[in-house]
N, C-alpha and C positions, 0 to 999 in steps of 0.2 A: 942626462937623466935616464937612470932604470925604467924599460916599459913594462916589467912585468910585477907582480904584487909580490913574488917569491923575490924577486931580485932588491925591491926597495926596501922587505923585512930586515932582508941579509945583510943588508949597508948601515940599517938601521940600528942594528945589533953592533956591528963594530963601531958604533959613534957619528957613522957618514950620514946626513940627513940632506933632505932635498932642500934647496935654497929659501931660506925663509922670505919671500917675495908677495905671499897673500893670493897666491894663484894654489888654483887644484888640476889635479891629475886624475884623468880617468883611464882605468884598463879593464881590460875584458877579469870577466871571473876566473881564478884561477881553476872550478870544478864548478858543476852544479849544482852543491850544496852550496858555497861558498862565495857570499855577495855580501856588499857593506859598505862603509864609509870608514877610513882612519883621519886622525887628526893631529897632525904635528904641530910645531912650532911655526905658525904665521904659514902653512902651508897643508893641505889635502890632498889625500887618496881615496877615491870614489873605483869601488869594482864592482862590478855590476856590465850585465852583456846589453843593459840599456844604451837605447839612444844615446851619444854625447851630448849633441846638438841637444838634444831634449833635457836634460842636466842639464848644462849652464845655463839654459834660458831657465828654468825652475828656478837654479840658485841666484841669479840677478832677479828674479823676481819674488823673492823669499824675503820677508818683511825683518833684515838684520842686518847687523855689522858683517861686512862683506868675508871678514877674518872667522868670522863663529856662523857663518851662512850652513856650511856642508852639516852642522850637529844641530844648526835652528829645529825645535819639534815642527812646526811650519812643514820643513823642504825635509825630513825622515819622513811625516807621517802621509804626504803625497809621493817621496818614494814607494812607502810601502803600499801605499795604494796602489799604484800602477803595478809593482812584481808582485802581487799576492801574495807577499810575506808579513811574517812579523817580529821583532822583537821582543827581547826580555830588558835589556839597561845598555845604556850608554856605559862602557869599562873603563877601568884605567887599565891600558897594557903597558905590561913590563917586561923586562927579560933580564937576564942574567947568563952569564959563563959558565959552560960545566967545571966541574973541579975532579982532580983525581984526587984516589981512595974512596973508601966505603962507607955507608952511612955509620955514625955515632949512636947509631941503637934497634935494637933488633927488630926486622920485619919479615914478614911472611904472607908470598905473594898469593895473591885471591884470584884463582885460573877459572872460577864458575863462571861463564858469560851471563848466567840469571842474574846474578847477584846486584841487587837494586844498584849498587854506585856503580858496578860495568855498566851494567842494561842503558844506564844514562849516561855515562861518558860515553857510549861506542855511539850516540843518537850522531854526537856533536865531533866525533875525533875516531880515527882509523891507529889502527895495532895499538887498540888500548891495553895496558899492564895498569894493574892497582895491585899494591901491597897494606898492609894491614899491618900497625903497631899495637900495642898497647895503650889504648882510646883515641884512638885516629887512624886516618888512612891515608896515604897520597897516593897520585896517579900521574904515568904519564901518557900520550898520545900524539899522532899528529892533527894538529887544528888546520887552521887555515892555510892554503898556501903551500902545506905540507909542513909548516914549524912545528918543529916539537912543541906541547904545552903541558902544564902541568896544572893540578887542582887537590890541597886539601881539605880536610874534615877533621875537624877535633871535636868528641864527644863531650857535651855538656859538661861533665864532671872530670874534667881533665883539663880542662881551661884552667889562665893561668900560671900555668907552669914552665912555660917556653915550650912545648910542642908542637905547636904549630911552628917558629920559627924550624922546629930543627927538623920536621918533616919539609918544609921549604927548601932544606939545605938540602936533604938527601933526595931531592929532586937533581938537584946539580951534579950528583955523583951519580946517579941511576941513569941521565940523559946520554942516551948514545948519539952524542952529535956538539958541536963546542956551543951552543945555546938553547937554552930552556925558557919558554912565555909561560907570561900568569897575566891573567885579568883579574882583577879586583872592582867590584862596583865603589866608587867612590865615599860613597857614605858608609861604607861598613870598614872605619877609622883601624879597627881592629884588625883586621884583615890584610887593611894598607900597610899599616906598623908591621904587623908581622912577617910579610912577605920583604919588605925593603929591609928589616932588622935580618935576614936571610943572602940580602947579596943583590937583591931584583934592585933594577932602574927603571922610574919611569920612562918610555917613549912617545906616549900620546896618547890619545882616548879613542876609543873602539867600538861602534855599533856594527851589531851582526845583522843580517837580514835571513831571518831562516824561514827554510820552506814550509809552506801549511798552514 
């Protein structure tokens, strides 16, 4: 088993997955922004510079199926009581393979660091770049762990059309690295089609625990 979060992303990407056994894994945080739970298939990753010992007695005592323990609201919302963080959603994380050649349609990158969608991507992700279509925008940065990720924006009036799929895609071509993540919140159906009609695969569900 990978002990590090960077090391278990990496594997994760290529298909390698930790043994689906119903056990979790805690490592240290990769950074101090940078604390959470993942959730694979019959198995968990807990990062966080918390206690262990203090984890698994929480999660053996967290009122759930021992397999869906580490996402129970229960054992999040007394994690995040103890590290004074908070949350925005439980994700679905995906990733996908960079592709070579150039995107299929013209962008032009947005260098202001004021610019509301840098100002917010740089909150959450280090050497952010965002580019700007014609009614949309994508981004890439590194998130967690140091993985490239990526996030678009399609303007109201430009939906529909496949643009978001294809600013998905020209994430894979812009990513300087052989893999690119996206989180999608679950519920937003739209988002998930679009990104998976792009090339992404799901790996697992993803709460972030951020600071403040």
């Amino acid at each position: 088993m990978a002990d590090t979060l960077a090391q278990i992303l990496a594997a994760a990407a290529r298909g390698a997955f930790p043994a689906p056994d119903g056990t979790t894994t805690i490592v240290e945080q990769p950074s101090v922004r940078d604390a959470g739970v993942l959730a694979l298939t019959a198995h968990s990753v807990v990062f966080t510079d918390e206690d262990p010992q203090w984890i698994r007695s929480t999660l053996a005592a967290t009122p759930s199926d021992a397999l869906g323990a580490t996402m129970n609201p229960h054992f999040l919302c007394v994690l995040l009581a103890r590290t004074g963080r908070r949350t925005n959603t439980i994700d679905l994380l995906t990733v996908a393979d960079a592709l070579p050649g150039g995107p299929d349609l013209p962008l032009r990158e947005i260098r202001d660091p004021e610019h509301p969608r840098v100002a917010r991507a740089m909150e959450y992700r280090d050497e952010v770049r965002v580019w700007a279509a014609d009614g949309g925008v994508v981004l890439l940065g590194r998130g967690v762990a140091g993985r490239w990720e990526t996030a678009i924006e399609v303007d109201e009036a430009a939906r529909g059309r496949g643009l978001g799929t294809r600013l998905a895609r020209a994430a894979r071509q812009l990513v300087p690295d052989p893999f690119v993540w996206s989180q999608q919140s679950p519920g937003n159906a739209r988002s998930v089609r679009t990104f998976q009609a792009a090339g992404f695969r799901p790996v697992g569900s993803e709460a972030l625990l951020i600071p403040g």
